[in-house]
C-alpha positions in Angstrom: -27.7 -43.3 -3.7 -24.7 -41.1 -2.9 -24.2 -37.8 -3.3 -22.7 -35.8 -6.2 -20.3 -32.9 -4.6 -20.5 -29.4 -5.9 -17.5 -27.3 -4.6 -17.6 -23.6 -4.7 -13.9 -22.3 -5.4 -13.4 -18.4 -4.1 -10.7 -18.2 -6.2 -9.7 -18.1 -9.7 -5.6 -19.1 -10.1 -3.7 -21.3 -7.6 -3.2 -18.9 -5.1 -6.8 -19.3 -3.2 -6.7 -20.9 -0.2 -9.1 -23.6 -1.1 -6.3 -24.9 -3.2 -4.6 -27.6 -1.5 -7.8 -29.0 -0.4 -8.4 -29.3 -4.3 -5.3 -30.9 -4.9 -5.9 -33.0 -1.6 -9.0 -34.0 -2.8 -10.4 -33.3 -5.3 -11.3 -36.3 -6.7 -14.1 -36.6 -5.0 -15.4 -33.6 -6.2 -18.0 -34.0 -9.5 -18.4 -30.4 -10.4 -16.1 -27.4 -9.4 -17.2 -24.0 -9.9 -14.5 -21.1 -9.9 -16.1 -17.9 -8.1 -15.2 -14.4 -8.2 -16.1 -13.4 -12.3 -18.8 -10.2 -12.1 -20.5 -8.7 -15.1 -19.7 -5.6 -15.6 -22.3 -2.5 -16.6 -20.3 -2.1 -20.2 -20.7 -5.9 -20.9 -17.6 -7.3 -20.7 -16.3 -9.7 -17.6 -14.3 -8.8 -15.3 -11.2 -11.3 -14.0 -10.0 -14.4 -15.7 -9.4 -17.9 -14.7 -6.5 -19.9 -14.5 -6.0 -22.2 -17.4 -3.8 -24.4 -15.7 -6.2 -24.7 -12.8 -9.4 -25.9 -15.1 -6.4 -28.3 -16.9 -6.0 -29.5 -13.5 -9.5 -30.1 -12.4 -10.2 -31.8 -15.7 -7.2 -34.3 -14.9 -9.0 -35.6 -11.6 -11.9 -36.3 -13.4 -13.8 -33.3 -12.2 -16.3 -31.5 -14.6 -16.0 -27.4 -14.3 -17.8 -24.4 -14.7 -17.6 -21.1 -14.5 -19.4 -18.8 -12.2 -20.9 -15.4 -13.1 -22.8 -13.2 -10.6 -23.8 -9.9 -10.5 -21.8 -8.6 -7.8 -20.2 -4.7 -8.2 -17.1 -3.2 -7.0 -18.6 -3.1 -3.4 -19.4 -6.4 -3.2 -22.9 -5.9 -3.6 -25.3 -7.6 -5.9 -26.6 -4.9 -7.8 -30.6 -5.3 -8.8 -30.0 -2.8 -11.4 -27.9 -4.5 -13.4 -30.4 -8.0 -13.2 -32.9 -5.1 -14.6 -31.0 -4.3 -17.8 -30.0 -7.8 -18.3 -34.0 -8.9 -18.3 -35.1 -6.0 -20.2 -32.0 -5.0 -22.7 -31.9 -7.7 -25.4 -28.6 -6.4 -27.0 -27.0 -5.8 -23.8 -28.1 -10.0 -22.4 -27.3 -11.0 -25.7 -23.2 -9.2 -25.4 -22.8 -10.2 -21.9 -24.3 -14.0 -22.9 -21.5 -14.4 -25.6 -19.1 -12.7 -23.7 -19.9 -15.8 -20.9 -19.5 -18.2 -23.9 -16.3 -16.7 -25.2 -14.5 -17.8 -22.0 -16.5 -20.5 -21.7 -14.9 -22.2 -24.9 -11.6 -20.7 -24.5 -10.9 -22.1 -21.3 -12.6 -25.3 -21.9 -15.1 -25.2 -18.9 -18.8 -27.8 -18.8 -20.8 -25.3 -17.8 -21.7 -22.3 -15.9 -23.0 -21.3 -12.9 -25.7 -18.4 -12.8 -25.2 -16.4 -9.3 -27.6 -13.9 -10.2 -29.1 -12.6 -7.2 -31.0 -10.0 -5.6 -33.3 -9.7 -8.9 -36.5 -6.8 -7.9 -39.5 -8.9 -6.8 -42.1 -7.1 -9.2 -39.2 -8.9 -12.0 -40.0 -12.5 -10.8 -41.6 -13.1 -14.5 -39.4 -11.7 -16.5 -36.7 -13.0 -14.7 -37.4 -16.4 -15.4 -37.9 -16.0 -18.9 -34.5 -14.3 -18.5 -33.0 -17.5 -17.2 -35.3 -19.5 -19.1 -33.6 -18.0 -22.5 -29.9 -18.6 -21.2 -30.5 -21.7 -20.1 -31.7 -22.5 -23.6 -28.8 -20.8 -25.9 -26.3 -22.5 -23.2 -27.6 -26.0 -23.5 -27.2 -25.4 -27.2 -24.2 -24.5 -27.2 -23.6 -27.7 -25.2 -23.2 -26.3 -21.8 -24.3 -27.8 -18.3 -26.4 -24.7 -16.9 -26.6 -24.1 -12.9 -27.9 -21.5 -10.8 -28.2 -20.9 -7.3 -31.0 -19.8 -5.5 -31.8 -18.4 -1.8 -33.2 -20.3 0.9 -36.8 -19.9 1.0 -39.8 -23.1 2.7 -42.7 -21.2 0.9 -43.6 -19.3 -2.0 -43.2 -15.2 -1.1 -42.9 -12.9 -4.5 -43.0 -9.5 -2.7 -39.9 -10.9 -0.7 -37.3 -8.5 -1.7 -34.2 -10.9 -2.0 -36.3 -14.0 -2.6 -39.6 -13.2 -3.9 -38.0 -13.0 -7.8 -37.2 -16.3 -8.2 -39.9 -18.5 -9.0 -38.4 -22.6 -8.2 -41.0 -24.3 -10.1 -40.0 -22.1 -13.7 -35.9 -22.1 -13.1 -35.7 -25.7 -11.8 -37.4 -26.6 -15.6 -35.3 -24.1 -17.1 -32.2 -25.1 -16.2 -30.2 -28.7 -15.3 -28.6 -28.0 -11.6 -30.2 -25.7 -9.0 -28.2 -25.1 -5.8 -30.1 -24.3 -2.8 -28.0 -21.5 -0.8 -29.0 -23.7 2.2 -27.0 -20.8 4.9 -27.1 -17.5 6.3 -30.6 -18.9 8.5 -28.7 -16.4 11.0 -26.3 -13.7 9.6 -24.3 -10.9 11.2 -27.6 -8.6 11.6 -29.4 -11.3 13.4 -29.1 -13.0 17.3 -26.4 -15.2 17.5 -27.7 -19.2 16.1 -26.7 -21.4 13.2 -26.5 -20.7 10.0 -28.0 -23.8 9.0 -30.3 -25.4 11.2 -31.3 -28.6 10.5 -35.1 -28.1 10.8 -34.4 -24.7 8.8 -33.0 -26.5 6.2 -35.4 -29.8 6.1 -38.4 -26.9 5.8 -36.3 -25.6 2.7 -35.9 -29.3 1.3 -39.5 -30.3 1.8 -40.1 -27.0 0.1 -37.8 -27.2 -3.1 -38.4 -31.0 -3.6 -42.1 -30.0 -4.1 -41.1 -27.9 -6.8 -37.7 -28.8 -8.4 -37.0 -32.1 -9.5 -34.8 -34.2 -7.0 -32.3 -35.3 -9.1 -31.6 -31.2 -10.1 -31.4 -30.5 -6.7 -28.2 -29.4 -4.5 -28.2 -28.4 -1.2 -25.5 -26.0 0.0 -23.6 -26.9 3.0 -22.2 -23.9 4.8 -18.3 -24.4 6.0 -18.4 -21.6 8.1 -19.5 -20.2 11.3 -20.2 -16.4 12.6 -18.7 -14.9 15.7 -20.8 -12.3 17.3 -20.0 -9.7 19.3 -22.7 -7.8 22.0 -22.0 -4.9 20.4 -23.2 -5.3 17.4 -22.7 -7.4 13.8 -20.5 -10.5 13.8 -17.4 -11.9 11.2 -17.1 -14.8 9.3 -15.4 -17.7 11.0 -14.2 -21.0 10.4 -14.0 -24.6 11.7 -10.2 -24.0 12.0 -10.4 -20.5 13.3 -13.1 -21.2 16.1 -11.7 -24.3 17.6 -8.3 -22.3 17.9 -10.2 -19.2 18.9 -12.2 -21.6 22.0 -8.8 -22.9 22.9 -7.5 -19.9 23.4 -10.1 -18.7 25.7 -10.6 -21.2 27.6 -14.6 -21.7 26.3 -16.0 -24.9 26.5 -18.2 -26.4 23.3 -21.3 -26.8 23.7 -24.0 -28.0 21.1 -27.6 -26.7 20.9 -30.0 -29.7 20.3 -32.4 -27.9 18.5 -30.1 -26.1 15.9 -27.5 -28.9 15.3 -25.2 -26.7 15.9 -21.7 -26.3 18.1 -21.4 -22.9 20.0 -19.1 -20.9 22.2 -19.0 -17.9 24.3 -15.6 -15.9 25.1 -15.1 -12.6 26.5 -12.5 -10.7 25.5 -11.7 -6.7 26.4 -14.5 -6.2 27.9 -16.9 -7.6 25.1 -19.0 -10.9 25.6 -19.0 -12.7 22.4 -20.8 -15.7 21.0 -19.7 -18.0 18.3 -22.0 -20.4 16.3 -19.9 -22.4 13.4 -20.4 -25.8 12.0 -18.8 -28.9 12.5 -18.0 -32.5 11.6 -20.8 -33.1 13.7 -23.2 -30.5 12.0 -21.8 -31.4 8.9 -22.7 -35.3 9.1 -26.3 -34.4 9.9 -26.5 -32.5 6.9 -24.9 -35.1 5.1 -27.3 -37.8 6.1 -30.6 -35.6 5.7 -29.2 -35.3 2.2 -28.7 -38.1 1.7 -32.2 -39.3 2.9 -33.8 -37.0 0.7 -32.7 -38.9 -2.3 -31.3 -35.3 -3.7 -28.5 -34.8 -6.3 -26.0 -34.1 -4.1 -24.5 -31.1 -1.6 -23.0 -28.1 -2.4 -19.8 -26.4 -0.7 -19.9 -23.2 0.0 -17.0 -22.4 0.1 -13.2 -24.4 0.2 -11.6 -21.9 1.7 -13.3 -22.4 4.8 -12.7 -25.8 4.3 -11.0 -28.5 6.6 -9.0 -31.8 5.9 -12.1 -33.5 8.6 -14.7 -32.2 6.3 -13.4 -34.2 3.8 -12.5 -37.5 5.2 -16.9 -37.6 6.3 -17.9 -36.0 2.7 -15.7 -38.7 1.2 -17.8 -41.7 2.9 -20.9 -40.2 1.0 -19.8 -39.0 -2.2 -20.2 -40.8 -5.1 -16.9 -40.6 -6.4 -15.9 -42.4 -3.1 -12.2 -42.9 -3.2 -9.3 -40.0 -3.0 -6.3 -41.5 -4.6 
């Protein structure tokens, strides 16, 4: 069967960069979800879409939905706000129809729970949490989707993981979308962010648990470059092959992570950059597709390239780009 297509948009009007890939095309895309609305501690939402953008989206056929995550000014996911929503009925129950509000004003399908970084010792209540959204949503006739972190076993005393329990949110809700990336992050040793042995182990484990046809697996469009010093920064496809060019560094790909890599020097500093590929990204593609899964999910299209699109187009199920 082919895959369904989840795109994450880091944007909300016309201005993000992932938008002429959307007008490009975006007809192969079933479900869109506009990033970058945050819950605030009073309640209320803060940002706003673009109506013209969702009026858009709808015109190519594409379903969309809004996503809401618990991310503060500092661009942190704050635990303590997960911990009022679980326990604070009135407060859940203000920032739920608050969601709805511009849910139905704007005319979106759905939303898109990004609710992360819940405390571990939560894990119960915080699927009941979900659990009762996902019920008042679907009532209210609303696709509900959430995403959840990579994880190949079960771990409750994992601090970013261990609260959410796949077996009780993939019944809860219709969509879960496997955040399939960061195997490797700017704290780590330099390697992929997605293996593809890291990411079958995460399959094997979530297909165990969640039905298939709920399940999404995120596809990372992005790379990190990492310096010897310390930390690394976000890079793309785009970005890397222009940075390799530059230097002079040859590509080379690690066999065992599926993965293209570089090293450059530059002042001084030895560098190493891992990113992913058309090459990386067609081996996803097919181990998706060989799982028999919903579908994949982009994360996100501003990092996005027109190559990505001509290979996710030969396995999508809305197949042709008009």
């Amino acid at each position: 069967m082919p895959l369904n297509v989840f795109g994450f948009y880091n944007g909300l009007n016309e201005q993000a960069k992932g938008y002429p890939y959307l007008k490009r095309f975006g007809r192969i895309i079933n479900q869109l979800a506009l990033f970058q609305i945050a819950i605030l501690n009073n309640g209320t939402l803060d940002g706003r879409p673009s109506r013209s953008l969702v009026n858009e989206a709808h015109t190519m056929g594409t379903k969309v939905l809004l996503t809401v995550s618990n991310l503060n000014q500092q661009g942190k996911f704050s635990t303590a706000l997960i911990g009022r929503l679980i326990r604070e009925q009135d407060f859940a129950n203000l920032v739920w129809q608050n969601i709805r509000n511009i849910l139905v004003e704007y005319q979106f399908d759905g939303v898109n729970l990004d609710l992360e970084k819940a405390a571990p010792e939560d894990r119960s209540l915080y699927s009941k949490f979900i659990q009762a959204w996902s019920t008042k949503f679907r009532q209210a006739n609303f696709l509900v989707t959430i995403d959840v972190p990579a994880k190949s076993a079960s771990d409750p005393s994992d601090s970013w993981k261990g609260a959410f329990d796949y077996q009780a949110i993939g019944q809860a809700v219709d969509e879960v979308i496997l955040m399939t990336y960061e195997e490797h992050w700017p704290a780590s040793p330099p390697g992929s962010v997605a293996s593809i042995p890291w990411v079958t182990e995460i399959l094997n484990y979530a297909i165990a648990t969640i039905p298939r046809q709920k399940i999404y697996m995120g596809i990372p469009l992005y790379g990190y470059d990492w310096s010897e010093r310390g930390g690394a920064q976000v890079i793309s496809y785009l970005r890397a092959i222009e940075l390799a060019r530059r230097h002079g560094a040859p590509l080379q790909w690690d066999g065992r992570q599926y993965s293209t890599f570089f090293r450059y020097e530059t002042r001084g500093v030895r560098h190493t950059v891992y990113f992913e590929d058309p090459r990386s990204l067609k081996d996803k593609l097919d181990l998706a597709l060989s799982m028999g899964i919903r579908g994949v999910a982009l994360w996100e299209m501003n990092l996005s390239y027109p190559r990505a699109w001509e290979i996710l187009q030969n396995y999508a199920s809305r197949s042709k780009i008009k």
